[in-house]
C-alpha positions in Angstrom: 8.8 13.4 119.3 11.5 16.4 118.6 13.9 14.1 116.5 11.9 14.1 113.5 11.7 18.7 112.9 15.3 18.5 113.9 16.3 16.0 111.1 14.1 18.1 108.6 16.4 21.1 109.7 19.4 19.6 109.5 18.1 18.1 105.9 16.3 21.6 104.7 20.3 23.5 105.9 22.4 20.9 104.4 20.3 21.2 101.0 20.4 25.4 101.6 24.4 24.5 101.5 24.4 22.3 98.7 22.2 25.1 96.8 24.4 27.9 98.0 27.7 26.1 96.5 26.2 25.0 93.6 25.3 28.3 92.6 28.4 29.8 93.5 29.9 27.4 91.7 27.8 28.2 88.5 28.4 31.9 89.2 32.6 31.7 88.7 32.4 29.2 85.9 30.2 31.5 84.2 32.3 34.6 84.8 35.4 32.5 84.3 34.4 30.7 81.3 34.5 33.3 78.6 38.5 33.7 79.8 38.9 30.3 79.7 37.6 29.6 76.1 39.7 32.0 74.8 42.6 30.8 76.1 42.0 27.8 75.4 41.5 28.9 71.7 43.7 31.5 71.4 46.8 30.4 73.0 46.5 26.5 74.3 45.1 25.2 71.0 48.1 27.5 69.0 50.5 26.6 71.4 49.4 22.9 71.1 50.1 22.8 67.2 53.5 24.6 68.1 54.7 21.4 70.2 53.4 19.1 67.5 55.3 21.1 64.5 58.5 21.2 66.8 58.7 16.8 66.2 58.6 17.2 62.7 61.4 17.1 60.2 62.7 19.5 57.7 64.5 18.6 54.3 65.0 19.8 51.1 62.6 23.0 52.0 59.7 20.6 53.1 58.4 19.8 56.4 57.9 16.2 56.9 55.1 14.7 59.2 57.0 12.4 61.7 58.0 12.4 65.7 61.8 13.4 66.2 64.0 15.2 68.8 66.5 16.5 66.8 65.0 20.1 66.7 65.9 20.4 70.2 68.8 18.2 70.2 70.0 21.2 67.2 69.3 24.2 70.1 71.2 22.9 72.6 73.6 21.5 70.4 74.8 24.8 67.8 76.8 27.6 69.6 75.1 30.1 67.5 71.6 29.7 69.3 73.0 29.3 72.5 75.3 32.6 72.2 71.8 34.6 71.2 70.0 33.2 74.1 72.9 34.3 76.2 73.2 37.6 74.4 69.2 38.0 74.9 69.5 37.4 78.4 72.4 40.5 79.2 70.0 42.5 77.3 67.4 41.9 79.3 69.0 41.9 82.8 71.2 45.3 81.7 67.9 46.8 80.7 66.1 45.6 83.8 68.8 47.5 85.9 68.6 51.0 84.4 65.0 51.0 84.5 64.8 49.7 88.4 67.7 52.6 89.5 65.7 55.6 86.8 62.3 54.3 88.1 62.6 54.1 91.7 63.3 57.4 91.5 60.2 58.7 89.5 57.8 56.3 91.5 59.1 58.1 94.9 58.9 61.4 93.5 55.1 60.3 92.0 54.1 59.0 95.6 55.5 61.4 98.1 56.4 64.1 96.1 53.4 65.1 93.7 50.5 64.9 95.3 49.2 67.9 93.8 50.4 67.2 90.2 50.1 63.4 90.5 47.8 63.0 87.6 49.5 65.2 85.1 52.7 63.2 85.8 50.9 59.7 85.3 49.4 61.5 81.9 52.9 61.2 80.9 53.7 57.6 81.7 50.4 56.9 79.5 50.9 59.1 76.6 53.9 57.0 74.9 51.3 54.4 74.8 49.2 56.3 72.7 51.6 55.8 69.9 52.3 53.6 68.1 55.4 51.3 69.3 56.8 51.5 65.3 56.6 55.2 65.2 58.4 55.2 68.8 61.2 52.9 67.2 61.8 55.0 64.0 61.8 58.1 66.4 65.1 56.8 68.1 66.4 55.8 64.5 65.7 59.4 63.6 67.5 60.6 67.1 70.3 58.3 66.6 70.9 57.8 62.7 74.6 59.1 61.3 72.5 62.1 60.0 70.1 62.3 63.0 69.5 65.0 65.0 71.4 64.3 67.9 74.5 64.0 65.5 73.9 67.0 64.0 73.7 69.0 66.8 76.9 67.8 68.5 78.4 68.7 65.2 76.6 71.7 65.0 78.4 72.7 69.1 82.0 71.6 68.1 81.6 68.6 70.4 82.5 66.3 67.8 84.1 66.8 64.3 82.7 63.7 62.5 79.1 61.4 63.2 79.4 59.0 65.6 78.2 55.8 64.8 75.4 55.4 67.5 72.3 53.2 65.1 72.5 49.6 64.7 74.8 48.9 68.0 73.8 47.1 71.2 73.3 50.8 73.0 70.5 52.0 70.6 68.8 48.6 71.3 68.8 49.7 75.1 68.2 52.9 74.7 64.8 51.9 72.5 63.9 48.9 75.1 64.6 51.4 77.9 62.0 53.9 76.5 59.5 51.5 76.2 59.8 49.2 78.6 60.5 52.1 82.0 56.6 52.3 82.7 56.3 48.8 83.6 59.4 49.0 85.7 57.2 52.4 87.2 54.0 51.7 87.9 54.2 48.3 90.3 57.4 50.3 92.4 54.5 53.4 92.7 51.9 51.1 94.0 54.3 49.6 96.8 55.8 52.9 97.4 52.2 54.3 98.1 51.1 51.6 99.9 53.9 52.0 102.7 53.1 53.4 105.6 55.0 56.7 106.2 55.6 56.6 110.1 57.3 53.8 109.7 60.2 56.0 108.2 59.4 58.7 110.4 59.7 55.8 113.4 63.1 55.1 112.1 64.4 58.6 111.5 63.2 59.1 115.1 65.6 56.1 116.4 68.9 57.7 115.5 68.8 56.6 111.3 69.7 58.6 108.6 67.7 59.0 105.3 70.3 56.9 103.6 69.9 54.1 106.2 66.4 54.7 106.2 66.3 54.1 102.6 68.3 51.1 102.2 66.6 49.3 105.5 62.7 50.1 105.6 61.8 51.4 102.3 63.8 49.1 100.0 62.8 46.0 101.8 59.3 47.0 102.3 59.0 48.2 98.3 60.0 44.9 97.7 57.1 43.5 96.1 56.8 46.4 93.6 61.0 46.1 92.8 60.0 41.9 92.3 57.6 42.4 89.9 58.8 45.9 88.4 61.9 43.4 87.6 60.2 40.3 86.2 57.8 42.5 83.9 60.7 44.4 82.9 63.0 41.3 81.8 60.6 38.8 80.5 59.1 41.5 77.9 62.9 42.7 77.4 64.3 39.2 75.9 60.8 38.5 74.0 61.3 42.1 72.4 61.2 41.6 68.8 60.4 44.8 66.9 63.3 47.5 68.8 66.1 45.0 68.0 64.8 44.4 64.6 65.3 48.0 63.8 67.6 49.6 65.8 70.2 47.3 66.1 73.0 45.4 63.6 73.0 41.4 62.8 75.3 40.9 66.0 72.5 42.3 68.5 69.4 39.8 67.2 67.3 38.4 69.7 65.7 35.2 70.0 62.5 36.5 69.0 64.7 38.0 65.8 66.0 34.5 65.6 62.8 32.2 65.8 61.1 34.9 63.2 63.7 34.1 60.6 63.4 30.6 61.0 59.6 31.0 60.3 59.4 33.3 57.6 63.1 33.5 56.1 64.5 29.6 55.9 60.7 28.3 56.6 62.3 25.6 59.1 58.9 25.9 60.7 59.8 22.7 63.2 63.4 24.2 64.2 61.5 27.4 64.8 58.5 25.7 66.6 61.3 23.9 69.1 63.1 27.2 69.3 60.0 29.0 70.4 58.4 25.9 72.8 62.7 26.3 74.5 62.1 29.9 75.0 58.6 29.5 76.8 59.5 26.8 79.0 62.7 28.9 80.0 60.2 32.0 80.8 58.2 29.2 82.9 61.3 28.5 84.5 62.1 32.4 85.3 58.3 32.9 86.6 58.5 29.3 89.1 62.4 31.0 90.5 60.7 34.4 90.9 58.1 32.6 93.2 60.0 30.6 94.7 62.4 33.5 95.6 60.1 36.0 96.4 57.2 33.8 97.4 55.6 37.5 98.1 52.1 36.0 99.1 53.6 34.1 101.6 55.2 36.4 103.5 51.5 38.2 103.3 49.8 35.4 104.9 52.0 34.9 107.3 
């Protein structure tokens, strides 16, 4: 007599669940979807036509509609390509490194330090953004040019009796990236660096260690997560740099951005360039997976 309202219970709360999902469901596709379609146009699609270009030919300044590997045979093959690649890579890791050790610092000083002036210190991390990253370029190329102001004023002390050649080397190009790029490094180390708990230092301090030891064992380990991704930010936006390179430094400092722009727009070997440019992403895809598997930071969270 009972078995027949139970089954229409069980019925009516396995429909409720099939309603509930479904909606829920409907509810992420439709706040995903607008994401995903431009994606999917703005980069997939472009990225698509990239791969396709890269197994074509080139000859005799025309691009010739076939399927070949000899665009990437050509990268791996020519020193010249390799040796920027290498070059763009010690840019980026020497840049990486003097942002992490002038960063840290600042991030510290942000979240222990200056409570009470927090805000105007984080008004100037954002300000640089508010110009334009040419007009921050030319800036250093003023600062740094053989008739710059910082020449003329060690001329101007006695430090120096003749203009030291300081534009178009590989040190302007770090000193620009540097400039840039040092927020990024800033803001995820500040956002660990906040987030840890301050008696666990105190705890420490209280067992016999010094603030050096302290340091190096609970805060550095524990800031790890904003030092990771500080790091990757820093690096991966360091070798795709384009623009600093272009101006502030000579023809031995290009880039492989500097590299896969001239093969687009100066010899118009648009399927060298395309294969250039699909070598570089899948190395940056290669960089991201290590980092994960390295850090594997939401791991260690879960567990």
């Amino acid at each position: 007599m009972t078995s027949v309202p139970t089954k229409n219970v069980a019925s009516s709360a396995e429909q409720g669940a099939i309603l509930f999902r479904r909606r829920r469901r409907n509810r992420i596709l439709g706040l995903t979807l607008p994401g995903s379609m431009w994606l999917l146009i703005f980069f997939a699609l472009p990225m698509f036509f990239v791969l396709r270009t890269s197994f074509n030919s080139f000859a005799d300044a025309q691009i010739i509609q076939d399927f070949t590997f000899d665009n990437f045979k050509l990268v791996f093959s020519e020193y010249l390509y390799a040796k920027v690649l290498l070059k763009s890579l010690l840019t980026g890791l020497v840049v990486t490194v003097i942002c992490l050790v002038l960063g840290y610092p600042v991030a510290h000083f942000i979240a222990r330090k200056a409570r009470g002036n927090r805000e105007i210190l984080f008004l100037g991390l954002i300000i640089p953004f508010w110009t334009s990253l040419v007009v921050r370029t030319y800036a250093w190329k003023i600062l740094l040019g053989t008739n710059g102001v910082l020449n003329y004023h060690l001329m101007d002390f006695g430090i120096i009796d003749a203009p030291l050649k300081m534009l178009f080397t590989t040190s302007a190009v770090i000193i620009g990236l540097v400039h840039i790029f040092l927020p990024f490094m800033i803001l995820p180390l500040y956002a660990s660096i906040e987030n840890l708990d301050t008696s666990l230092e105190e705890a420490a301090q209280d067992m016999g260690a010094t603030r050096i030891q302290t340091f190096m064992k609970v805060v550095v380990p524990l800031t790890m997560p904003g030092i990771a991704t500080g790091c990757m930010l820093t690096f991966l936006m360091t070798v795709n740099s384009f623009l600093t390179p272009n101006i502030l430094g000579g023809p031995s400092d290009a880039m492989i951005s500097n590299v896969i722009q001239s093969e687009f727009f100066g010899t118009f070997n648009w399927p060298f360039g395309s294969a250039l440019s699909i070598v570089f992403l899948l190395f940056a895809l290669g960089f991201v997976f290590v980092y994960n598997q390295v850090f594997d930071l939401d791991s260690e969270e879960d567990k």
